[in-house]
MARBA-3410 file (N, C-alpha, C, O; in Angstrom, 1 decimal):
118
140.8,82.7,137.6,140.8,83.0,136.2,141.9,82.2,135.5,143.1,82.6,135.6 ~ 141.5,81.2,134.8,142.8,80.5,134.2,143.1,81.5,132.1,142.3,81.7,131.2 ~ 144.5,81.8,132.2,145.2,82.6,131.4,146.2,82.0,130.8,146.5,80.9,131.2 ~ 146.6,82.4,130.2,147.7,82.3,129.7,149.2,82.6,130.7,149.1,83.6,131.4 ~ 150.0,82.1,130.7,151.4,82.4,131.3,151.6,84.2,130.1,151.7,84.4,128.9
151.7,85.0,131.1,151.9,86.1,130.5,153.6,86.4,131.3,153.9,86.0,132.3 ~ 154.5,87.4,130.3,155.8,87.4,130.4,156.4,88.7,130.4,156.6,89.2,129.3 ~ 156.7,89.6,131.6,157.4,90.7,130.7,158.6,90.7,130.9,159.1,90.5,132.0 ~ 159.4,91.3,129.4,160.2,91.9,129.3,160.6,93.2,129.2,160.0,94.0,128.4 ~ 161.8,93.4,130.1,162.5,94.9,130.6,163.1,94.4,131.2,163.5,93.2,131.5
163.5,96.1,131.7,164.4,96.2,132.7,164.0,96.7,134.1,163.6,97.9,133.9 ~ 164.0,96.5,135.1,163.3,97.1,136.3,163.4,98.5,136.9,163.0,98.9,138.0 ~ 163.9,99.4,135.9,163.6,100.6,136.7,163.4,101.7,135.3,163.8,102.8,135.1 ~ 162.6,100.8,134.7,162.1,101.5,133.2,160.3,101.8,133.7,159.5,101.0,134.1 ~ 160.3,103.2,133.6,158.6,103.3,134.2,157.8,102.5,133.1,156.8,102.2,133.6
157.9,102.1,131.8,156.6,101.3,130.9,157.3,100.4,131.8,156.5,100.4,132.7 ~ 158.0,99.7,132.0,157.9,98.6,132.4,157.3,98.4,133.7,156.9,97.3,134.0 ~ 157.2,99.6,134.6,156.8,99.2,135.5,155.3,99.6,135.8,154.7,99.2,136.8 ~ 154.5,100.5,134.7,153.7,100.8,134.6,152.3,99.2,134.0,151.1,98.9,134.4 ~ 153.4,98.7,133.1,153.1,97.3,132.5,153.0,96.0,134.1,152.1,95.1,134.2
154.2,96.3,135.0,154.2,95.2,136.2,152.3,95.8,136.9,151.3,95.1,137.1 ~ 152.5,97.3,137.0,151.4,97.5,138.2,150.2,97.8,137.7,149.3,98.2,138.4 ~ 150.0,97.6,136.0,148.3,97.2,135.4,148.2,95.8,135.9,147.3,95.3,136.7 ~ 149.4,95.1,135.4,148.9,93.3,135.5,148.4,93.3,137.0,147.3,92.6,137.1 ~ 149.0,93.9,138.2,148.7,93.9,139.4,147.2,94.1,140.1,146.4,93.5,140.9
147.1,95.3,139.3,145.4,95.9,139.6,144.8,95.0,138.8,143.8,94.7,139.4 ~ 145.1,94.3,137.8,143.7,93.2,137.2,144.3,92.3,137.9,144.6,91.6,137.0 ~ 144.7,91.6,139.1,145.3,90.2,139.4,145.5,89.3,138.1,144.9,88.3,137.6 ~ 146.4,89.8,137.7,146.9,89.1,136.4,148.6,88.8,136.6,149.5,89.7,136.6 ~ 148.7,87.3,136.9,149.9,87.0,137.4,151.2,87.2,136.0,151.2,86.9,134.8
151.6,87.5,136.5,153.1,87.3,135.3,154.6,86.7,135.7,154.8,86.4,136.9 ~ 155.3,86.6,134.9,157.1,86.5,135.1,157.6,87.9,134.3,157.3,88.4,133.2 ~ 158.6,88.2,135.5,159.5,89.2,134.9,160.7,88.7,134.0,161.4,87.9,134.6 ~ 161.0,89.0,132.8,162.3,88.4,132.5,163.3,89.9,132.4,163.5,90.6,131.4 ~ 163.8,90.0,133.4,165.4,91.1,133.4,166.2,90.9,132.1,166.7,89.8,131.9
166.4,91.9,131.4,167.3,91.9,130.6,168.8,92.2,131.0,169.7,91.6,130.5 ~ 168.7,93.0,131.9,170.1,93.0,132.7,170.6,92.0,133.4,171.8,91.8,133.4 ~ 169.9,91.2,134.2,171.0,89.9,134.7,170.6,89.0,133.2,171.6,88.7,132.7 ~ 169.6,88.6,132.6,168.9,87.2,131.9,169.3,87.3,130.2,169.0,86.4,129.4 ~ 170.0,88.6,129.9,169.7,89.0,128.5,168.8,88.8,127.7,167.6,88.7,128.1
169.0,88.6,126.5,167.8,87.8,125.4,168.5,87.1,124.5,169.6,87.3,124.1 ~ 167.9,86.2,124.3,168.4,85.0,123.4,167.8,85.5,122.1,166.8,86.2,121.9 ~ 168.9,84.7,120.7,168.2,85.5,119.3,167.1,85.4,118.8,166.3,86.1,118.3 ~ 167.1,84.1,119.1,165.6,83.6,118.7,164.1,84.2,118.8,163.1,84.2,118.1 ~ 164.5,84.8,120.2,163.1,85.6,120.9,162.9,86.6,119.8,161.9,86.7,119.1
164.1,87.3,119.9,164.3,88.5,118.8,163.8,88.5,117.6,163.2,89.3,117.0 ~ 164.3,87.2,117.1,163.9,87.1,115.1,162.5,86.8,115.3,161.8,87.2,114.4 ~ 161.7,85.7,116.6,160.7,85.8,116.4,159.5,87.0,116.8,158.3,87.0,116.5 ~ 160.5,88.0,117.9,159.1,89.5,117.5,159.5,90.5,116.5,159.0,91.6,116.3 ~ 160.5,89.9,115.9,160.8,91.2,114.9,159.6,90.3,113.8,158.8,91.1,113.3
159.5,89.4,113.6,158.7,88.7,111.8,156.8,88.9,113.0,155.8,88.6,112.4 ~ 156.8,89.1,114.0,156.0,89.5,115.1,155.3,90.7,114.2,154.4,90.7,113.3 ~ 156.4,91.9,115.0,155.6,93.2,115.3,156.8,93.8,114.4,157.0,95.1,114.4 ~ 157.5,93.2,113.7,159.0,94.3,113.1,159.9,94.7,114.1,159.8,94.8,115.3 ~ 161.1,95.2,113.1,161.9,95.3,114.1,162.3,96.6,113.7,163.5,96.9,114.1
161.7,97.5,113.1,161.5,98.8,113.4,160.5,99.0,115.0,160.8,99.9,115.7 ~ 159.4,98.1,115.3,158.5,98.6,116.4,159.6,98.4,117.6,159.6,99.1,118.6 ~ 160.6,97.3,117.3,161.2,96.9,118.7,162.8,97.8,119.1,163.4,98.1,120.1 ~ 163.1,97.9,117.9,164.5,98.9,118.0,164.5,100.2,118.5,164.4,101.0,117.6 ~ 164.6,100.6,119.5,163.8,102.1,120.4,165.2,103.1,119.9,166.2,103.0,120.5
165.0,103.7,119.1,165.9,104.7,118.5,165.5,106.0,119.0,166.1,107.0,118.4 ~ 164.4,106.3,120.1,164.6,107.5,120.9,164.9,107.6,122.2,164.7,108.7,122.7 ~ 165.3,106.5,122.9,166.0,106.2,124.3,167.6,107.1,124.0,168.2,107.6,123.0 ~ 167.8,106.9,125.3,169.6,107.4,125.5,170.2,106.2,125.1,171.1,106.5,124.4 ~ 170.2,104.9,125.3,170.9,104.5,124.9,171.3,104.0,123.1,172.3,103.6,122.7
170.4,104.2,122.6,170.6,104.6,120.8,171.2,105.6,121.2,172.2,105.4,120.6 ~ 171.3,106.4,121.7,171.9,108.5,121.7,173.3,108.0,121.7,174.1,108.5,120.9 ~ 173.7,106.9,122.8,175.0,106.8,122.6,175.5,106.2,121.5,176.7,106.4,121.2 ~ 174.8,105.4,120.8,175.4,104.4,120.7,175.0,104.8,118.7,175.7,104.1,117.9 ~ 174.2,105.6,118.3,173.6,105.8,117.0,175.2,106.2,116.4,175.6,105.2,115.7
176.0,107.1,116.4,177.0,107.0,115.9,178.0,105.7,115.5,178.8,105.8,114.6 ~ 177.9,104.7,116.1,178.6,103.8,115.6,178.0,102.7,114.2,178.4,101.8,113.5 ~ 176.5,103.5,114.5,175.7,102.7,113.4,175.2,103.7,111.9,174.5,103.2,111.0 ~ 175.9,105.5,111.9,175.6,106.4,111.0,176.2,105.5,109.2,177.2,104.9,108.8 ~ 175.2,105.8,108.8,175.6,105.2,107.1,175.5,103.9,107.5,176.6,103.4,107.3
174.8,103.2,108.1,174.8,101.6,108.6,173.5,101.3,107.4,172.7,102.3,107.5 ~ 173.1,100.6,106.7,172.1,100.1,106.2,171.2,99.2,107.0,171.4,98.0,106.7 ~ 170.2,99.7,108.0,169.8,98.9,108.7,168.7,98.3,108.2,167.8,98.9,107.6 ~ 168.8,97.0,108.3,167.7,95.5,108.6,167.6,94.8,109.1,168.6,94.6,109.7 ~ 166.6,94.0,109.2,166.2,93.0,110.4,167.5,92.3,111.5,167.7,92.3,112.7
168.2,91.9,110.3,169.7,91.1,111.0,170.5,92.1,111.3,171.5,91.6,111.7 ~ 170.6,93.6,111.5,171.8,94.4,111.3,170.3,94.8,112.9,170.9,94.5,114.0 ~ 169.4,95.1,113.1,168.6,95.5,114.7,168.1,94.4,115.2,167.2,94.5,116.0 ~ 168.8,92.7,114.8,169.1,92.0,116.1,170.6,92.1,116.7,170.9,92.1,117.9 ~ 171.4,92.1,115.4,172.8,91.9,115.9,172.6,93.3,116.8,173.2,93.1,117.9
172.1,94.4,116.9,172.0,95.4,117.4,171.7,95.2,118.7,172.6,95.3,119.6 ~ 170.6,95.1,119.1,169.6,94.2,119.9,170.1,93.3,121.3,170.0,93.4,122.5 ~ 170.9,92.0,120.1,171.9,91.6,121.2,172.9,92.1,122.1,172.9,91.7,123.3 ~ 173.8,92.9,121.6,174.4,93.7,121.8,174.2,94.8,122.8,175.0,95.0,123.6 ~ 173.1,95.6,122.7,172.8,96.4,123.2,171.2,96.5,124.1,170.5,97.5,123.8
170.8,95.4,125.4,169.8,94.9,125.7,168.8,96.3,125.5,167.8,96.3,124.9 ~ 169.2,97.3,126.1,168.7,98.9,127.1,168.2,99.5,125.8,167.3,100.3,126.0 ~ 168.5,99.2,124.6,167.9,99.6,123.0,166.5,98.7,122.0,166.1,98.8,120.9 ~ 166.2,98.0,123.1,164.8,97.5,122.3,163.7,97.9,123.5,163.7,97.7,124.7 ~ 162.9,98.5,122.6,161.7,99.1,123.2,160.9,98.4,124.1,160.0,97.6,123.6
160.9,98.6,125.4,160.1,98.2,126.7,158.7,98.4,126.9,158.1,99.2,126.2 ~ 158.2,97.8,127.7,158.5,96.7,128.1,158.1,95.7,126.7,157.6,96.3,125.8 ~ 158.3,94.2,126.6,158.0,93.4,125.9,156.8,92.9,126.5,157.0,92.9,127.7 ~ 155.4,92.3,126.3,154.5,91.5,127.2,154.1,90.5,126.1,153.7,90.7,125.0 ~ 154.5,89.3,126.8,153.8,87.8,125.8,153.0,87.3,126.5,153.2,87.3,127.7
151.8,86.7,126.2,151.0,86.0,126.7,150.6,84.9,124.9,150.1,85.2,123.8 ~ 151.0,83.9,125.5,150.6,82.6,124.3,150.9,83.4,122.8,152.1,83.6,122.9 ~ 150.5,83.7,121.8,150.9,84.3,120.8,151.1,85.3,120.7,151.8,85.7,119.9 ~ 150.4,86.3,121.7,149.9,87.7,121.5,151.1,88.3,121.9,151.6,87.6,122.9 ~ 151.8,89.4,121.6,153.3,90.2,121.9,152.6,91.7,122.0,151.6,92.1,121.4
153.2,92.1,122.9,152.5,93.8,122.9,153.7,94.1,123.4,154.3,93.5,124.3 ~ 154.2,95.6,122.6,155.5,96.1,122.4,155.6,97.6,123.4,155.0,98.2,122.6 ~ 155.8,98.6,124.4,155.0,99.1,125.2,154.2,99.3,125.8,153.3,98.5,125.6 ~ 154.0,100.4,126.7,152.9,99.8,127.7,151.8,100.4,127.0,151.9,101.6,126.7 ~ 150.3,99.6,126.5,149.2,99.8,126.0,148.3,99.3,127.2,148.2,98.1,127.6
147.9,100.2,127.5,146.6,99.8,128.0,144.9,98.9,127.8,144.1,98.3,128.4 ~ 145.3,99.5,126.6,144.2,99.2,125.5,144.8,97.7,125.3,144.2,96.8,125.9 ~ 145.8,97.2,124.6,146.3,96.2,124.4,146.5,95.0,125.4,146.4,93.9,125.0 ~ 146.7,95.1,126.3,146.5,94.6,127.8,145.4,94.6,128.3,145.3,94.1,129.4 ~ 144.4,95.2,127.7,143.6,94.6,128.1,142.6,93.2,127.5,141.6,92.7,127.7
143.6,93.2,126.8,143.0,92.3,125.2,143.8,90.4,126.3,143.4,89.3,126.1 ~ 144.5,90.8,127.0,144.9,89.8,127.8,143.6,89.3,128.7,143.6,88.2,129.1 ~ 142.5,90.2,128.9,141.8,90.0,130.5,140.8,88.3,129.8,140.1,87.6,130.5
END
C-alpha cells in the first residue's frame, strides 16, 4: 500500500502516544517516531500546527506538566507566540501524540481520524 510518510510526535511512555504507535501497527501502517525528549521540536513545526489546528488544540493545559508550570504563566495574556514560546520550552505541554501524514495533522489519539490515513 503506497502512503504517505506518516510521523508521530510524543513522547514514548505517553499511552495516546502509544495507543497512536499500536493502531498504525494493527493497520500495517508504517511510521517514524519523532521523541520529543531526545529530538525536541523546532519552531517552525509549531507555528505551522498552531495556523493548522490552533494553538489552543495543541497547548495541553490539563496534563501535570501545565500543573507545574501554569503559575508562572497566571495573568499571562496568552497567544499564539506567548504557547509557542511556551511550547518550546516546555516539550511534555503540547498535547500528544502529534500524527502527520502529507498535510493532514491529527492532534490525539482519534481513531476515527486515523483512519482517514488508511
Amino acid at each position: 500500500m503506497s502512503m504517505k510518510p506518516i510521523t508521530i510526535y510524543g513522547i514514548p511512555n505517553c499511552d495516546s502516544v502509544k495507543k497512536s504507535m499500536n493502531w498504525c501497527k494493527s493497520h500495517d501502517i508504517e511510521y517514524s517516531f519523532h521523541n520529543y525528549k531526545l529530538l525536541g521540536i523546532d519552531e517552525q513545526s509549531l507555528i505551522s500546527w498552531c495556523k493548522s489546528v490552533g494553538w489552543e488544540k495543541l497547548l495541553n493545559t490539563k496534563g501535570t506538566t501545565w500543573k507545574k508550570i501554569a503559575g508562572d504563566y497566571e495573568g499571562v495574556n496568552m497567544s499564539e507566540n506567548k504557547a509557542i514560546e511556551i511550547m518550546l520550552q516546555h516539550h511534555s505541554v503540547i498535547k500528544r501524540p502529534v500524527v502527520i501524514s502529507g498535510k493532514k495533522l491529527i492532534v490525539g489519539f482519534d481513531e476515527t481520524a486515523l483512519s482517514t490515513l488508511l
